[in-house]
Residue frames as a rotation matrix with the C-alpha (Angstrom) as fourth column:
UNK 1
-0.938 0.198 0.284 129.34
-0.313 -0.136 -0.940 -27.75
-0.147 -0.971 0.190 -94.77
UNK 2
-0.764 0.644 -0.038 126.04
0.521 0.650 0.553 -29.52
0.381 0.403 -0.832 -94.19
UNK 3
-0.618 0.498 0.609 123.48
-0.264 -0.860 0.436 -26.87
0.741 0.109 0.663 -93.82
UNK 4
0.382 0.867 -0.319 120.89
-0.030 0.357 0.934 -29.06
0.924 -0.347 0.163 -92.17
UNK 5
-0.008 -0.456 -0.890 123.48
0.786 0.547 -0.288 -30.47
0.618 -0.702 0.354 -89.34
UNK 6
-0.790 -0.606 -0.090 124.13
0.518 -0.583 -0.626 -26.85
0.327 -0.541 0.775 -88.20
UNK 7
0.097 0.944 -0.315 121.37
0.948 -0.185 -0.261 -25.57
-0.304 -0.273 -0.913 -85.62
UNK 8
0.470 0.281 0.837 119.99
0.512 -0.859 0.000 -22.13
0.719 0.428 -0.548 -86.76
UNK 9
-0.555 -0.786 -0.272 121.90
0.773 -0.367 -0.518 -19.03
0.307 -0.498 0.811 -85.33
UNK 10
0.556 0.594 -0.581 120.50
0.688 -0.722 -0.080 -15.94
-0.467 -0.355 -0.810 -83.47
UNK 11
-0.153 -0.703 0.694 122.05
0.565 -0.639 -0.522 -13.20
0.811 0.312 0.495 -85.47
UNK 12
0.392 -0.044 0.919 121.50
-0.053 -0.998 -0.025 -11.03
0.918 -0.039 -0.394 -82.61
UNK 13
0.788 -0.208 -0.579 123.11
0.599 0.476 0.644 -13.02
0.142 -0.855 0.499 -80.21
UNK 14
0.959 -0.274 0.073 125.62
-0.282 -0.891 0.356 -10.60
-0.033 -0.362 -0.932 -78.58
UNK 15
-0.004 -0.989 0.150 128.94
-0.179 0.148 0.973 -12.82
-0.984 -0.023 -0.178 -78.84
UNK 16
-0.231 -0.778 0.584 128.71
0.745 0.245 0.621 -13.26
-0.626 0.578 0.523 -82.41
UNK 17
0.936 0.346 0.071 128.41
0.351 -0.931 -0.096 -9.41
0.033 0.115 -0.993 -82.73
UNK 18
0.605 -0.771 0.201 131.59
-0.344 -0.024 0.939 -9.68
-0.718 -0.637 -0.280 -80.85
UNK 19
0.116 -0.382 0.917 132.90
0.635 0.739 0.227 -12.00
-0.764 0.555 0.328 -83.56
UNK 20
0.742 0.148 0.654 131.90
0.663 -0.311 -0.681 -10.32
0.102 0.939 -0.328 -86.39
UNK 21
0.930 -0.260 0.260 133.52
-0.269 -0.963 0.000 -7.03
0.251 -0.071 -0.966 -85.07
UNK 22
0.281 -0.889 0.362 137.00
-0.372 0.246 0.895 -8.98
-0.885 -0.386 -0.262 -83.81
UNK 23
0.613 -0.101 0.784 137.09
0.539 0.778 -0.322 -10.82
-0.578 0.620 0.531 -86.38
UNK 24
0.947 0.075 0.312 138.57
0.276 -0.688 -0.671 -8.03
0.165 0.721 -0.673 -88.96
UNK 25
0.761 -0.523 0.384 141.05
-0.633 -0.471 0.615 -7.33
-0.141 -0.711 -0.689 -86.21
UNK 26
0.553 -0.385 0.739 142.37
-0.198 0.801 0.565 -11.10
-0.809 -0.459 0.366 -85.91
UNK 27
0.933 0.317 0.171 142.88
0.023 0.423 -0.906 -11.45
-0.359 0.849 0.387 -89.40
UNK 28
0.410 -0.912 -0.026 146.06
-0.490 -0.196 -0.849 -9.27
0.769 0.361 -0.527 -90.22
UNK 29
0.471 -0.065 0.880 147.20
-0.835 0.288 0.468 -11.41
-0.284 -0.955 0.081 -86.84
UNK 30
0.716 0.352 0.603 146.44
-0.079 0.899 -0.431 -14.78
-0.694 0.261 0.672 -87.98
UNK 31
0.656 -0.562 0.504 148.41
0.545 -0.109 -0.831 -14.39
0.522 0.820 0.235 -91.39
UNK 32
0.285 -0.949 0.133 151.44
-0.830 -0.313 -0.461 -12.76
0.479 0.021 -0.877 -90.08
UNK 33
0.120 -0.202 0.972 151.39
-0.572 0.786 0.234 -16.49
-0.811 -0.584 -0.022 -87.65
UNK 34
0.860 0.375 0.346 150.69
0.039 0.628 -0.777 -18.08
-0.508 0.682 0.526 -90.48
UNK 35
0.918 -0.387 -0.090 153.77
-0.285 -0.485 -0.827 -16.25
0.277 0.784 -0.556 -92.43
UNK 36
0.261 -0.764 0.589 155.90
-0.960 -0.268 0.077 -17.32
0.099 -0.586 -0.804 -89.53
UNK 37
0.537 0.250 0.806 154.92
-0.395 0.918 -0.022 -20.52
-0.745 -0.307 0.592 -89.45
UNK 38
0.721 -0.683 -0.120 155.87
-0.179 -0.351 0.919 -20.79
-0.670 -0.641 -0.375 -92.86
UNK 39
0.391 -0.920 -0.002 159.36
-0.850 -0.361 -0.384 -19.75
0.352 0.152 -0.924 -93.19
């Protein structure tokens, strides 16, 4: 990833609070699609 290209982030921007905190959630998700995929 090119550091420079990517504009600076608010860390306190409320949706990627939101992220952070889904994120954990999505994971075991994600990889059981993934697992299905595949087979």
């Amino acid at each position: 990833l090119d550091q420079e290209r990517i504009p600076p982030v608010r860390y306190d921007s409320p949706l990627l609070s939101d992220l952070q905190a889904a994120l954990p959630l999505l994971l075991p998700d994600l990889e059981r699609v993934l697992q299905k995929e595949g087979r």
